[in-house]
C-alpha positions as CSV (number, residue, x, y, z in Angstrom):
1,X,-16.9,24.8,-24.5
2,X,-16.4,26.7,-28.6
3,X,-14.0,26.2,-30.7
4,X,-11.6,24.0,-30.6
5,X,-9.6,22.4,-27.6
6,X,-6.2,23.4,-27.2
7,X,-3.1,22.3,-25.7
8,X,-1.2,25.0,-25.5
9,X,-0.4,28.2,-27.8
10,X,2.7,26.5,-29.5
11,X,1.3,23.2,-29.9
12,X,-2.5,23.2,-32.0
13,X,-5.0,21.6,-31.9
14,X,-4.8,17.9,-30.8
15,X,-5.0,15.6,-33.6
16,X,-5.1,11.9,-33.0
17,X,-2.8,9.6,-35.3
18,X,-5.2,7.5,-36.5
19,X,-7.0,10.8,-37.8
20,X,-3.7,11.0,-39.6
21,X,-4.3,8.0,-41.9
22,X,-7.9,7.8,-41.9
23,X,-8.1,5.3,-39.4
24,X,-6.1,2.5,-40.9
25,X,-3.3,0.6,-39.0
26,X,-1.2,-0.4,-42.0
27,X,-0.5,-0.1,-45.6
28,X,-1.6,-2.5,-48.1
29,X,1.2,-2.0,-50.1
30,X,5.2,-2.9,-50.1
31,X,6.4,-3.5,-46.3
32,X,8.4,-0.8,-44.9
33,X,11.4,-2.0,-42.8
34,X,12.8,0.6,-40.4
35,X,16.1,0.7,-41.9
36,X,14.2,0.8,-45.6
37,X,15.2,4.0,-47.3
38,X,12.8,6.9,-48.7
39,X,13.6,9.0,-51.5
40,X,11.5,11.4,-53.6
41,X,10.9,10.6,-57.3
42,X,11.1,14.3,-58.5
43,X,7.5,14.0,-59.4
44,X,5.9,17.0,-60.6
45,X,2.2,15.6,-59.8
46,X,-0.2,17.9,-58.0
47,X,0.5,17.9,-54.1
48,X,-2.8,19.6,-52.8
49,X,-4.4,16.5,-51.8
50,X,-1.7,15.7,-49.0
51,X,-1.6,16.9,-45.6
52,X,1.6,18.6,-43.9
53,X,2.7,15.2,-42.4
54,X,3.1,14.0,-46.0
55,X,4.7,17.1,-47.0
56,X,7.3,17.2,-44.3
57,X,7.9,13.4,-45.7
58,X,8.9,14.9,-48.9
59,X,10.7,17.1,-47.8
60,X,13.2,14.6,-45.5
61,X,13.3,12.1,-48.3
62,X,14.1,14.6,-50.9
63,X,17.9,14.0,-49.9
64,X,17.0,10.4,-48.6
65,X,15.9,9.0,-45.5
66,X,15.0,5.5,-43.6
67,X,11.5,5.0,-42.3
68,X,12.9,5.5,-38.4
69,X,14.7,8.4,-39.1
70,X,12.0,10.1,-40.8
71,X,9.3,8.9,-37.4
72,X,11.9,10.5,-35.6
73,X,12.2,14.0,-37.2
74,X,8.1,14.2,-37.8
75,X,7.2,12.7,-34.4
76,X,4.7,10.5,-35.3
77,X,4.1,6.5,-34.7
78,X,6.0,4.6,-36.8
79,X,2.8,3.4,-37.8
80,X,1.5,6.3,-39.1
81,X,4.6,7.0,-40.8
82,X,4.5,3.8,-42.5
83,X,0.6,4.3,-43.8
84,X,1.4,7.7,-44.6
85,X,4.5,6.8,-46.7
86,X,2.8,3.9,-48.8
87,X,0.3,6.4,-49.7
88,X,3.2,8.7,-50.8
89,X,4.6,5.3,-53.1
90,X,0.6,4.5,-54.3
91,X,1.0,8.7,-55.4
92,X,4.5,7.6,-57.1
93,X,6.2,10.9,-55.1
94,X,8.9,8.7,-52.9
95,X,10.7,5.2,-54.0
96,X,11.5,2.3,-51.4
97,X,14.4,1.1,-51.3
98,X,14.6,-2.1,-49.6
99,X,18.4,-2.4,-47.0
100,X,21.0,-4.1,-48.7
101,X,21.7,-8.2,-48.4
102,X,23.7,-8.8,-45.1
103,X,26.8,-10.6,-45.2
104,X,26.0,-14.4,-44.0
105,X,27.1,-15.5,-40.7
106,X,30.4,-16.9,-40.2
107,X,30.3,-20.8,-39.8
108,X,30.2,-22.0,-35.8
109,X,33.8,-23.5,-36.9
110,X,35.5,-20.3,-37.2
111,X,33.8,-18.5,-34.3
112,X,34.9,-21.5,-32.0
113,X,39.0,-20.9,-33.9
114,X,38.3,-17.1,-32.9
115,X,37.3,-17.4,-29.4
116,X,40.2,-20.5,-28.8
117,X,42.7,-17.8,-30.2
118,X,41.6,-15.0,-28.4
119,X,42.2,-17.1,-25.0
120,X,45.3,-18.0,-26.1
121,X,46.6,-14.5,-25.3
C-alpha cells in the first residue's frame, strides 16, 4: 500500500485525536468546564505554529464560545478540545471565562411550603 490511507475523497486522511495534542490527555493549565466560555484576546502574535483545529478555535471564539459548543462545531473529543484550547490560553490568543456563581438552593423549608401549596389546589 503508497501513500497515505484514505477514507473517503471528502473526508482526508485519518488522523487520530491524540495525534491532535501530541499525545497528552489533559492540560496542565486552568480547568475547562463545559459551560466555561472562550474568547479571543485580539492578539496579533504569530499563528503559524498552530494547526487548523486551533485555528477553527479562534475563529468560534472570536464572537465567544463555551468549551461544548465549540467540541461540537469542530467535532473533536472534548478532550482534545480542552488540550488544544489551554495551549491557545499558554499562547495568550483566547481568555477563560469561568460560568458565573449559581444562585444557592432554596432552604428544604420553603420547597416543603411550595409543594403543601401546590396540593392545595
Amino acid at each position: 500500500m503508497t501513500g497515505p490511507q484514505w477514507m473517503d475523497e471528502e473526508a482526508g486522511p485519518l488522523v487520530r485525536p491524540y495525534a491532535l495534542t501530541g499525545g497528552r490527555a489533559r492540560h496542565s493549565g486552568v480547568k475547562l468546564d463545559l459551560i466555561t466560555m472562550v474568547t479571543t484576546t485580539g492578539s496579533r502574535r504569530d499563528l503559524s505554529g498552530i494547526g487548523p483545529e486551533q485555528r477553527r478555535i479562534l475563529d468560534l471564539a472570536r464572537g465567544g464560545a463555551s468549551v461544548a459548543d465549540i467540541a461540537s462545531d469542530i467535532d473533536l473529543p472534548l478532550g482534545v478540545v480542552r488540550v488544544l484550547i489551554g495551549d491557545l490560553l499558554d499562547l495568550g490568543l483566547v481568555e477563560a471565562r469561568a460560568p458565573g456563581k449559581v444562585a444557592p438552593l432554596p432552604s428544604e423549608r420553603i420547597l416543603k411550603e411550595v409543594i403543601n401549596g401546590l396540593r392545595a389546589l
